[in-house]
C-alpha positions in Angstrom: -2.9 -41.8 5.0 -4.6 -45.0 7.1 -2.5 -47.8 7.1 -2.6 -51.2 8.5 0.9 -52.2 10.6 2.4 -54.9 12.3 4.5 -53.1 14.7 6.3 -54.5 17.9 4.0 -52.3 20.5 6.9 -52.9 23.3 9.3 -50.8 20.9 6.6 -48.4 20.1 5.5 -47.6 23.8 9.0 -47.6 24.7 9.8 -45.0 21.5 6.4 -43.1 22.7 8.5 -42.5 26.4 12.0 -41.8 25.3 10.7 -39.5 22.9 8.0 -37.6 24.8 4.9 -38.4 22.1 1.4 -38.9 22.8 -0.1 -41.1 19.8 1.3 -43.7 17.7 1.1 -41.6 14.8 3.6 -39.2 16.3 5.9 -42.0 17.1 5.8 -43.3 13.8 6.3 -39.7 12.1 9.3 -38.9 14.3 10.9 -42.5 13.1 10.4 -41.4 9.4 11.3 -38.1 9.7 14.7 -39.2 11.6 15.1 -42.0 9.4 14.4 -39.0 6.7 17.3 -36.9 8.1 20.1 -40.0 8.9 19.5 -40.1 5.2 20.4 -37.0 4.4 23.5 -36.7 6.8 24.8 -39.9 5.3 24.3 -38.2 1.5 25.8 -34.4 3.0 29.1 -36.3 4.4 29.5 -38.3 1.3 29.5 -35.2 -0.9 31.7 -33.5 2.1 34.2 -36.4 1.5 34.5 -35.6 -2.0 35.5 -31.4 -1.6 38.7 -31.1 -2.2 39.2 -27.4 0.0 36.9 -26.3 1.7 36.9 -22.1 2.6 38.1 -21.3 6.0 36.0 -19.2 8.8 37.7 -15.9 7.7 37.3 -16.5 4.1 33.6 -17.0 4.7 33.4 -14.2 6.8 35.4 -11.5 4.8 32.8 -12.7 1.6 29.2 -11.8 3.8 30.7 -8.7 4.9 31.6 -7.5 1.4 27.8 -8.4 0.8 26.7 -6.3 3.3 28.7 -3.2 2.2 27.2 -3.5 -1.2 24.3 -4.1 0.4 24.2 -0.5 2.2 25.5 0.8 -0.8 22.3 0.2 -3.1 
């Protein structure tokens, strides 16, 4: 999608260096994706807050190793 921006070029070369990107496109698509993600960590610990128990290491361990033996089974 073309778009016209008005976009501080300081922060942009700067975001281009840190971050190892070749085109302002990149830069900009690595902003929105990250912004994208911070999103999502933001709605995953909100919904983490709210579980009341959550299964511990052994629990979640002893339930994929009774999938695998029914796996082998069939």
């Amino acid at each position: 999608m073309k778009m016209t921006l008005d976009i501080d070029p300081l922060k942009v070369e700067e975001a281009m260096a840190a971050y190892g990107v070749r085109t302002k496109t990149e830069v900009i698509d690595l902003a929105l994706s990250e912004l994208l993600r911070m999103r999502a960590v933001e709605r995953a610990t909100a919904t983490f807050g709210q579980l009341t128990q959550l299964p511990a290491n052994e629990e979640l361990e002893r339930t994929e190793n009774r999938r695998t033996r029914r796996a082998r089974r069939r």
